[in-house]
N, C-alpha and C positions, 0 to 999 in steps of 0.2 A: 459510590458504586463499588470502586474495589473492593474497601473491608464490609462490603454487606453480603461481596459474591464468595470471597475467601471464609468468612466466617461459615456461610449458608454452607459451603463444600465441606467444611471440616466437621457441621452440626451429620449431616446426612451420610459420609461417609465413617463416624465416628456409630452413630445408629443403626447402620446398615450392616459393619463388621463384627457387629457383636451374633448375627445370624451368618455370617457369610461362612460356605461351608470350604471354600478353597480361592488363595491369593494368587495372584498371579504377578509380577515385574516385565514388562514389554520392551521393545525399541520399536520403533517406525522409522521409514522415511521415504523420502519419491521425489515425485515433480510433481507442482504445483500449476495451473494454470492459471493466476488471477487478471481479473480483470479491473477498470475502474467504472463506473454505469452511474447513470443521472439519479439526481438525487434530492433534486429539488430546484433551487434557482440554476437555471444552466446560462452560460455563455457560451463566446469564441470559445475560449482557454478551457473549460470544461469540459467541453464535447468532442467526440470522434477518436476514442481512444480504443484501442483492440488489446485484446489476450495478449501477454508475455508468457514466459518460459521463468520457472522459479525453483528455488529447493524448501525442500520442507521436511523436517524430522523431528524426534521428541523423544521423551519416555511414558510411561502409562503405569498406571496400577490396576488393574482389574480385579471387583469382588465378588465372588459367583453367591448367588443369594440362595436359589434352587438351580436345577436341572437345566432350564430358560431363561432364565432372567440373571443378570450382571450387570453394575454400573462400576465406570471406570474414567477416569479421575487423569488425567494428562499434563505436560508441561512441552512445551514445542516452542519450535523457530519458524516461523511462516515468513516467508518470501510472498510478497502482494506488490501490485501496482497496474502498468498499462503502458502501452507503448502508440505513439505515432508516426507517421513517417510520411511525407513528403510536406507542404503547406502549409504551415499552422499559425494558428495565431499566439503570441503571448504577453503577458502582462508590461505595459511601456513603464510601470512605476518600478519593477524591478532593475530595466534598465538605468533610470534615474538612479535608483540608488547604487547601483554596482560602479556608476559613473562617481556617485560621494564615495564610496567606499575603498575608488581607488587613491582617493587622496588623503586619507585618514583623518590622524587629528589634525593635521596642518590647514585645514579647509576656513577658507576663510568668508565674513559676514559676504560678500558681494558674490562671490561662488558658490553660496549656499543661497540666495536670492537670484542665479540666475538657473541655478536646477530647480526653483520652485517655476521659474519664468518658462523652462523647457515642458516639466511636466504638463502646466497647462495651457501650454501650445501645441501639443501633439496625442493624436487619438490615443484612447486607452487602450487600444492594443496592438502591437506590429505583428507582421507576418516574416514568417521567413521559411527558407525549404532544408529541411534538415530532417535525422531522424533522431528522436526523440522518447527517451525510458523512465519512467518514474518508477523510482526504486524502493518500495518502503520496506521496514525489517522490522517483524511482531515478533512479541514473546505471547502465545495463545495459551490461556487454559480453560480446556472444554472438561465438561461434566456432562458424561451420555449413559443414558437406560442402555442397556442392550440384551435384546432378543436371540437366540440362536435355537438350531435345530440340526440333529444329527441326520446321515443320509443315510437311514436303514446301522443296522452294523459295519459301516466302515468307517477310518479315520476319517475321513469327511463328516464339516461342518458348515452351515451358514449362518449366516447373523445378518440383523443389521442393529444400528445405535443411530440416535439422535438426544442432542442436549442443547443448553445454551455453552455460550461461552465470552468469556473477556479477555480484550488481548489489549499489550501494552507497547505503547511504540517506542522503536530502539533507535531508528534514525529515517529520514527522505532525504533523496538525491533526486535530480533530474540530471539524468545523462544523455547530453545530445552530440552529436557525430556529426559534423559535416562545417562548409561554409555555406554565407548566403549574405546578400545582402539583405537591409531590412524594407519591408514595403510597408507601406501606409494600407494594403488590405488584400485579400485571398488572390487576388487578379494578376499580382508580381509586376504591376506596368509603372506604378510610382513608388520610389522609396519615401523613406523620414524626413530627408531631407528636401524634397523634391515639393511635400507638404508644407514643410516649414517654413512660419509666415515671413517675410521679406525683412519685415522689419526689426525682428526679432532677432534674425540670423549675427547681423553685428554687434551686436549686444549680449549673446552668451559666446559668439567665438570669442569676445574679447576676453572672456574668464575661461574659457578651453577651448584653445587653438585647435585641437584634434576635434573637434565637432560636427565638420565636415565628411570627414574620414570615418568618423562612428557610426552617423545616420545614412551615408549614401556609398560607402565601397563594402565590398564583401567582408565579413566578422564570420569568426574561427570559433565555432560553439565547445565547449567542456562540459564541466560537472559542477551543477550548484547545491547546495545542500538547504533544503528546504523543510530540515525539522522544525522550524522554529514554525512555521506555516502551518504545520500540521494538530490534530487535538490528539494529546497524550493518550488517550484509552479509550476503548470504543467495546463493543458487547453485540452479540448475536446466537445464530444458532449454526449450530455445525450437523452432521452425519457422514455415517458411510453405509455402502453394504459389500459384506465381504464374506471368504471362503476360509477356512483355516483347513490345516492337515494336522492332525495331530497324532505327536513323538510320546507315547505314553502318559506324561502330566504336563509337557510344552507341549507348544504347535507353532507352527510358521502360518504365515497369512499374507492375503493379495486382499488389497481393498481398495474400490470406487469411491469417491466422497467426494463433501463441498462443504461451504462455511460463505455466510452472507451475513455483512455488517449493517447495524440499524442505525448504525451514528454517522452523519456525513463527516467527512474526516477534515474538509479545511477548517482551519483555526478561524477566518475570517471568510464572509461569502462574496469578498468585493468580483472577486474573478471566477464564482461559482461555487455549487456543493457539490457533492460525490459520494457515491458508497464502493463500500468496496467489495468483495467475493472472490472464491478461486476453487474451480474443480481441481480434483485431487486422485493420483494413483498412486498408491503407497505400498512396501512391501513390511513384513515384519516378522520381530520372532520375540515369545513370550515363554517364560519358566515360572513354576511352581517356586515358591519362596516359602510354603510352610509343606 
């Protein structure tokens, strides 16, 4: 999909410049609003996530073809994700593993058979009250038509553009704030351990003492990084519509937009799929370069 969008952008803008009666060199940037929205198989961990706050900038080429018509060719930084905040549920295997991962290589056969013991003795997913940011970071590039219309004789202009685009992912984070202990479901009235079958309890405390303490007293949420969870590159469509003023052969511009992804973005759908999207206010300024 990359070298099929990269090559397609350089056949069409390499055919279009040979008409194009004036170039243009841009910068962008603003805030982003993305969100994360259902996407197909939903769960707990999937669902209920709202608009963050993001940055977003780039640069652009712009080729004016005629009078009305210009396509323009971008490289950007998008800021995407979704935030939650109070009760949520999340994936118990992740905790398994952060439980192996705090012990490295030194893990040995019998504490690696009693995290398999743990995993399946506890629901697939815990609860806890925290707020909660999933951070992703794209490198986007959009390829847009774009339309405009002068307003009588004055420097004013409007436009709008719409195109596909592919974007490639830079890194994920889950950023959560807060303590909580962990519950066994939405309700907060049992923890992990409170669920955890009787029998089983002396049998992995003997391989981690602190197991008691993990599953039933309040835990201090960070930052996990969750690119590996993630699918490298995903494709969609973008637009905006916007106003420019123009400075004799530059202009500056104010522009509304969005960008909605067609690829669910988890790598695996054990805990759900997702898309992603984000309204967009951008400001910018563009020069003639021939």
């Amino acid at each position: 999909m990359k070298k099929f969008f990269i090559s397609t952008t350089l056949i069409v803008l390499t055919t279009c410049g040979l008409y194009a009666q004036d170039v243009k060199f841009g910068i962008r940037g603003g805030m982003n609003l993305p969100n994360i929205m259902a996407g197909g198989k939903n769960t707990p961990v999937s669902e209920g996530y709202k608009s963050r706050t993001a940055v977003g900038w780039g640069v652009f080429t712009e080729l004016q073809i005629n009078p009305t018509v210009s396509l323009r060719l971008g490289v950007e930084y998008s800021g995407m994700g979704g935030k939650k905040d109070g009760m949520q549920a999340m994936p118990t295997m992740r905790l398994v593993t952060e439980m192996g991962n705090s012990i490295g290589m030194g893990i040995t056969d019998q504490q690696l058979e009693a995290l398999g013991y743990l995993a399946g003795s506890m629901p697939p997913y815990y609860y806890a009250n925290i707020n909660n940011t999933a951070k992703f970071d794209y490198v986007m590039i959009p390829l847009m038509a774009q339309f405009g219309w002068n307003l009588g004789q004055s420097p004013w202009r409007v436009y709008v553009n719409a195109g596909p685009f592919a974007s490639f992912l830079l890194s994920g984070k889950q950023v959560s704030d807060g303590s909580s202990k962990l519950y066994s479901d939405a309700s907060g009235t049992t923890t992990l351990w409170d669920v955890f079958p009787q029998e089983a309890k002396y049998y992995v405390a003997s391989e981690f003492p602190t197991i008691e303490t993990t599953l039933n007293d309040p835990a201090t949420f960070g930052t996990t990084n969750i690119t590996g969870e993630l699918k490298s590159t995903n494709f969609g469509v973008t637009g905006n519509v916007g106003i420019r003023y123009q400075c004799k052969r530059n202009y500056f511009f104010l522009e509304l937009g969005g960008n909605y992804g067609f690829v669910t973005v988890q790598d695996d759908d054990t805990n759900g799929s997702n898309r992603i999207g984000a309204a967009s206010v951008m400001v910018g300024y563009a020069f003639s370069l021939f």
